[in-house]
N, C-alpha and C positions, 0 to 999 in steps of 0.2 A: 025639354028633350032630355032622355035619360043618357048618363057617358055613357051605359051601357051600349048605345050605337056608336061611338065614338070605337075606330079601330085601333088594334095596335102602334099603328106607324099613324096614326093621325094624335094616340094621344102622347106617342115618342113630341112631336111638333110642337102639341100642346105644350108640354113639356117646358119646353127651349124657347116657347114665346113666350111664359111665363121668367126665363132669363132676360127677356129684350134683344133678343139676338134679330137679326135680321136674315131676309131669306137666304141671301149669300150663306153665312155665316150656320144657317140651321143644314143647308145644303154640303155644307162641307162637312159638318161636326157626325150627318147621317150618311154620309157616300152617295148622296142623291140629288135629281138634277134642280134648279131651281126652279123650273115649270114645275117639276113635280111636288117643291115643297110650296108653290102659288096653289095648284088643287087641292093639296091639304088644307090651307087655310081655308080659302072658298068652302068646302066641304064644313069645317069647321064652325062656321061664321054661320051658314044654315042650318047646322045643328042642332048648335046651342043657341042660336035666335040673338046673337049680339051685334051690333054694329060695326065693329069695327076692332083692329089687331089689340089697341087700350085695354078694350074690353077682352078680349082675348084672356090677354096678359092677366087681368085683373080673377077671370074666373080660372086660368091656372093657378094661381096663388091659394085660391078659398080650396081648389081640390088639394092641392098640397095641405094645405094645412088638416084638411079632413081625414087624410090618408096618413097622414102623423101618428105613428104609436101612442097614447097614451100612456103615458111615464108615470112607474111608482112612484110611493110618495117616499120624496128626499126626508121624512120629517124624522126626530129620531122618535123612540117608543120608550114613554114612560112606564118604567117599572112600579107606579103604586093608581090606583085610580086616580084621575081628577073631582076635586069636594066642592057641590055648592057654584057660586060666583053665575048664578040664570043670568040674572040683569047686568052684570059686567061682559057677560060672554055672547048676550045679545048685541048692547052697544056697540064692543068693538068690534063683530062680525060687521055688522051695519056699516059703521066707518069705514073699514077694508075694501067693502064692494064700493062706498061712495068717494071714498077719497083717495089719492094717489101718493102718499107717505104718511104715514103715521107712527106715530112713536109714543108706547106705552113705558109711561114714567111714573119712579117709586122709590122706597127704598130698599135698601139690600134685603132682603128674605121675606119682600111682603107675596110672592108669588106671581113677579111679571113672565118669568119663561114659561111654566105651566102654562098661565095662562093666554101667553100666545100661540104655546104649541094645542092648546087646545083650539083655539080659534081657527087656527091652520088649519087645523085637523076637518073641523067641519065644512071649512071656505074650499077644500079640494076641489070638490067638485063644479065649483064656480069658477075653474080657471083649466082653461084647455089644454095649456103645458105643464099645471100642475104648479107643486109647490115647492123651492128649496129651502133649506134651512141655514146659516150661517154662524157661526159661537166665532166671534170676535174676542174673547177675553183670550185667549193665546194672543194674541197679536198684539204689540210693544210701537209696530214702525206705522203713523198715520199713511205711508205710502201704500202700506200691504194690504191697504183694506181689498183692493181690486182682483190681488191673488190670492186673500181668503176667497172668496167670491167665488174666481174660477176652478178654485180645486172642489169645491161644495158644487160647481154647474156641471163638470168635467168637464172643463174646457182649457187645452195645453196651448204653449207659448208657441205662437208663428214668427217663423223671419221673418226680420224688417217691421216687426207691428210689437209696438210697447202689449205687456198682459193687457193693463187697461182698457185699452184699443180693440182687442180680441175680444174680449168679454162684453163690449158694448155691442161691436156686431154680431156676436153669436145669439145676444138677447134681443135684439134690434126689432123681429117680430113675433115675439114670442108673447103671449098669454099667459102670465103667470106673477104665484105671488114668493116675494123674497123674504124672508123672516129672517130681518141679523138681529140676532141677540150679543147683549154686554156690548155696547157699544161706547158706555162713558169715558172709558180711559184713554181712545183715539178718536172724539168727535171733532177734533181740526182735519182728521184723514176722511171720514164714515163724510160728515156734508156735502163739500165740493164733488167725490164720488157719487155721490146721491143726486146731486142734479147734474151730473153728466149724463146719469143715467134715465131721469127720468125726462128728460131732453128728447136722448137718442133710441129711447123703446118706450113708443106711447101708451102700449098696452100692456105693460108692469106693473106692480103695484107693489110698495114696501108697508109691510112691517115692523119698527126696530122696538127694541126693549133697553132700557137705559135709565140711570140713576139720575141723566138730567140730560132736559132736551137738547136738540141739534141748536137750538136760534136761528134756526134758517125761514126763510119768509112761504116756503111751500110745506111748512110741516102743519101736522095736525098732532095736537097731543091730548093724549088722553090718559089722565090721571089714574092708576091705581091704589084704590084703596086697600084699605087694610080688611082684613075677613067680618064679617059682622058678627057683633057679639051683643045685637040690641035685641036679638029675641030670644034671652037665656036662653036654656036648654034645648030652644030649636035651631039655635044659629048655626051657621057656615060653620063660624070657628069651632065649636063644641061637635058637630057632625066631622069635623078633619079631625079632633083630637080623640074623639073616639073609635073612630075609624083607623087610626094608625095605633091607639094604644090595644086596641082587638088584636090587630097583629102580630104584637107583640108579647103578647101573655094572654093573662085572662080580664075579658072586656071587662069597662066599668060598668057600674050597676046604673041602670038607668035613672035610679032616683038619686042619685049625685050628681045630676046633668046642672042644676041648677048650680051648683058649686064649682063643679067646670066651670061654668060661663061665667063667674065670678074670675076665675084664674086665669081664662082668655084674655080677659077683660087688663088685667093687671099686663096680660103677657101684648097690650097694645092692639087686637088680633092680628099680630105679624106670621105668617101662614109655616115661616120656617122656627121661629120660637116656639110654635106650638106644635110641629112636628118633635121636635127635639122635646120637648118636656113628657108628650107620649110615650117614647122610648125608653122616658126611666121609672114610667107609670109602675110596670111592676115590681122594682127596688126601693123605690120612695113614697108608692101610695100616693092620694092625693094632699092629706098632711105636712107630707114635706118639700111634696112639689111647693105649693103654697108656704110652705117656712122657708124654703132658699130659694125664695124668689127675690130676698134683699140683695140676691147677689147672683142675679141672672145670670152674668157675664160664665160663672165658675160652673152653674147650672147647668145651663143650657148647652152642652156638647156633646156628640155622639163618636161613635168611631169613625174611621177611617172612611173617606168619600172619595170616590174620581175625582168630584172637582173641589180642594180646600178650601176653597170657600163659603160649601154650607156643611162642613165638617161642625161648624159653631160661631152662633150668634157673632161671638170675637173675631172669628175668623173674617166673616163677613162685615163688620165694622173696621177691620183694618184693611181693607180692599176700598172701602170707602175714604178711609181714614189718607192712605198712603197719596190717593189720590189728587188730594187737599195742596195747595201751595202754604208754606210756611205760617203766613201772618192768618188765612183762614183756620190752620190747624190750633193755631192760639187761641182763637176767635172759640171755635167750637169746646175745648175744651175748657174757657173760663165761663160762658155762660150755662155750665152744665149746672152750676150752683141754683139755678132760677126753676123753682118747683112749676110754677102757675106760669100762663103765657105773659110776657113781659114785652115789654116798648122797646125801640131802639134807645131812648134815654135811656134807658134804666141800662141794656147791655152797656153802654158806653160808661155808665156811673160805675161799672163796676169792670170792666172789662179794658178800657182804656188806658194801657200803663204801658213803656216800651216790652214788646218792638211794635205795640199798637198802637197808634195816634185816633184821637178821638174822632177825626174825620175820616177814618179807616174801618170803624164798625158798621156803620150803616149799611157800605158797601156789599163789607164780609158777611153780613146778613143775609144777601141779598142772595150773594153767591152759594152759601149754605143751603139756601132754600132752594132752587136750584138743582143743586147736587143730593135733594130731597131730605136731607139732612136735620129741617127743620121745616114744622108748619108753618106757614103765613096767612095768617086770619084776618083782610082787611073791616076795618069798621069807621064808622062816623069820626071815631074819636082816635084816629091810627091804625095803622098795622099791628098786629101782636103775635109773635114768635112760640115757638114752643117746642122741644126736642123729647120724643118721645122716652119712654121711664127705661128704656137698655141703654140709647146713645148720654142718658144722662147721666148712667151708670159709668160706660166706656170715659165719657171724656172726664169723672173723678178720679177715673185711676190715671188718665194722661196727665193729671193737675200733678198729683202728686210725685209721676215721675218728674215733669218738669219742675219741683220745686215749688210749683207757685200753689199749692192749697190753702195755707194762713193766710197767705196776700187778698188769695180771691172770696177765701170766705169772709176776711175781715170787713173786706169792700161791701159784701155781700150782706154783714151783716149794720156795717152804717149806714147803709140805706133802708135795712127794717127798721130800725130803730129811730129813724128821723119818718121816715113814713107812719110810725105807730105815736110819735111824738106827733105828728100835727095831726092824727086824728081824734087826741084826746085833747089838743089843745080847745080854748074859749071859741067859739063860734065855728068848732067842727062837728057842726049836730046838723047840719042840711041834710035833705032830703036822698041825696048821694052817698052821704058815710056808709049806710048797709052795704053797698056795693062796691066801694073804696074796700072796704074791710075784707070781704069776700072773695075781691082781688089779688089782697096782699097776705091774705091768712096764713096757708099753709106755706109761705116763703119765712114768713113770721117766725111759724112753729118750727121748720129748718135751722134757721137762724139760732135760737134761741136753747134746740138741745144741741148746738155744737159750742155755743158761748160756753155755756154751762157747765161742759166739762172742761174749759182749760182756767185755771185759776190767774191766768193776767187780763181775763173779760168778764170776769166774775163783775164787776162794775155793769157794763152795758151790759149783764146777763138779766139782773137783778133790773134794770130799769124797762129792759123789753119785756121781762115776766110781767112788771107791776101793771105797763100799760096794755099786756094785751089782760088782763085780769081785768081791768077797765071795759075793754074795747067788746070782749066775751061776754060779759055780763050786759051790757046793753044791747047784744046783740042774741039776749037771752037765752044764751050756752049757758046753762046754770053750773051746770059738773065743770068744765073746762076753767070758769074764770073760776070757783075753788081753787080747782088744781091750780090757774096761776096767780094767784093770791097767797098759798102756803109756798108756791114755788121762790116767788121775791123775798117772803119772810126767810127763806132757809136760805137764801144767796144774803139776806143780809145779815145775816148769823154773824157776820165776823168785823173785817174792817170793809168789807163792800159798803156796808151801808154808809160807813163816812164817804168812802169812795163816789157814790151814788147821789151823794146828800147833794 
């Protein structure tokens, strides 16, 4: 039966049976008698073909909600196009309609707001109340998450009812999805909120974006990668760096696509490092993008942004950085030394000195990674770590403002030196040394040009040259083991060599 035969004053009833009110009560609220509001319902009840006032109640609700405006989209509007990211933006559309929180997790400027506000974007229309957006990085007090929330729903504080409490039942039946973004620096506030809410409004669905997940047992998290840079000159990354540095001058010529994709590649594809290195495409060409890349940190900044934090790369590693509790901030910034993915041994071999106890690395590893700070590569033979080539950059310079650079490269470098020692020692010819070697090389070759220039390691400079001169040469680097071949002979030019002997 269509409402259209439903009258005025039958659907006023409808109405107010859809409150639960009872005939009394509907009789009073419309100035009418209650035999009158008993023929309404009857009338009603034949109408619509239902059984009974339950059901009443229940087909008031669905026309409510039918007759509900459809609400603009809360989401904000990006000022540059979104680049790329098919298969990541399929994924988490997917997870949003199947799963009820989810939390895209990365590190700072690999491009999680984008690209949830793109997802959002698309998912609109799959959700009857629509979409709101939240930016939790203003927010300092884990309590406020609730009045972020409400001022992003427009929903004001009621007497006698905490915000909390208001915001739960203003969302209570609503259809729709919530996107908080920057939610890492209050995930003791953003959790316990999150399942109050997803408790109290069944038909909700979150969202969150974060440097590291909630830990909560209803989360779903899904990993953002970094832009891909495996199909040169067709990749994501190389499509966003060209497509931003168009913008900004005069486009690159498409036959240096492949050399982009080389300098993506360096630049990690982190989606805001390669924003930022676009920007100075036409004062630095790509020559010198690629030459101060030694020194991303100084590189990679732009002017002034709303939000300081992708002002520059630094910017956004000390948002990361700040957020760190003490002994982790140690943690991070001593194993920056470690070029190649490394063991928990090995951070501790070189990391463990007050205020870090050796039973305290493993931990801080753990939590780094985490706070996406570092990869965790499980395999057969361990876990192995790895901090991408800016955070590796970032925490060199935090070595050295805290003093500890000699300390930690010293560390750093006794353990090449004792690793490159039992690979050249008698019975390190097994079928494994290629891959020993391969693992420790370029920490090796680290090691070995900072020996080098200080003249009280000239000793261990001169002994890690000769054995990687060894170690290259068997591993059929012809030009390299030269090089470190002449390299030991010119460290022991002097009294090294007695040093050495």
């Amino acid at each position: 039966m269509s409402t259209s035969a439903i009258s005025v004053r039958e659907g006023e009833v409808l109405a107010l049976l859809g409150e639960h009110l009872s005939n009394a009560e509907i009789s009073s609220r419309l100035f009418i008698s209650v035999r009158t509001v008993e023929s309404h319902v009857s009338a009603l009840l034949r109408k619509l073909d239902v059984a009974d006032r339950r059901a009443l109640a229940r087909r008031a609700a669905e026309l409510a909600r039918a007759e509900r405006p459809r609400p603009a989209s809360a989401l904000p509007t990006p000022l540059t196009a979104f680049v790329g990211r098919v298969r990541e933006r399929a994924e988490l559309a997917e997870a949003v309609k199947t799963r009820r929180q989810v939390t895209a997790v990365g590190p700072g400027g690999v491009g999680k707001t984008r690209l949830a506000l793109a997802v959002a974007a698309e998912a609109a229309g799959d959700f009857a109340d629509g979409v709101w957006f939240v930016d939790l990085a203003p927010v300092v007090d884990p309590g406020r998450v609730g009045a972020a929330v409400a001022a992003a729903v427009g929903v004001g504080e009621q007497p006698g009812r905490g915000i909390d409490e208001t915001v739960l039942a203003a969302l209570a039946d609503r259809q729709a999805l919530l996107v908080l973004d920057n939610c890492e620096q209050i995930r003791d506030g953003v959790a316990p909120f999150l399942e109050r809410l997803l408790v109290t409004c069944p038909r909700l669905r979150v969202l969150a974006t974060s440097r590291a997940r909630m830990m909560v047992p209803f989360e779903w998290v899904f990993p953002v990668p970094p832009l891909s840079f495996a199909d040169g000159g067709d990749s994501d990354a190389v499509t966003l760096f060209m497509e931003r540095a168009a913008a900004v001058g005069r486009p690159p010529d498409p036959a240096v696509r492949e050399r982009i994709a080389a300098l993506c590649e360096r630049l990690d594809g982190m989606a805001l490092a390669i924003e930022l290195a676009a920007a100075r495409w036409p004062t630095l060409g790509l020559d010198g993008l690629t030459a101060g890349l030694s020194d991303q940190l100084r590189i990679l900044a732009g002017g002034p942004r709303a939000d300081d934090r992708h002002r520059s790369v630094r910017a956004a590693l000390d948002w990361s950085h700040d957020l760190l509790e003490p002994h982790d901030r140690a943690l991070l910034r001593r194993i920056s030394v470690f070029v190649m993915p490394f063991t928990a041994d090995a951070a501790t071999e070189v990391a463990a000195f007050a205020p870090l106890d050796p039973a305290a690395v493993a931990d801080g590893l753990g939590r780094l990674a985490e706070q996406s700070l570092l990869a965790a590569t499980p395999s057969p033979a361990g876990t192995r770590y790895q901090a991408l080539e800016t955070i590796r950059q970032y925490g060199t310079e935090r070595l050295a403002d805290a003093a500890e650079l000699t300390d930690v490269r010293s560390r750093h470098l006794g353990r090449c030196l004792a690793g490159a020692t039992a690979l050249t020692a008698a019975g390190a010819e097994g079928t494994d040394r290629p891959a020993r070697f391969d693992a420790l090389a370029e920490d090796m070759r680290a090691a070995l040009a900072w020996a080098a220039g200080r003249p009280e390691r000239r000793a261990d400079a001169y002994r890690l040259a000769l054995a990687m001169g060894e170690l290259t040469f068997a591993r059929n680097l012809l030009g390299e083991a030269q090089q470190r071949f002449e390299q030991a002979a010119a460290l022991a030019g002097d009294d090294a060599g007695a040093g050495a002997g």
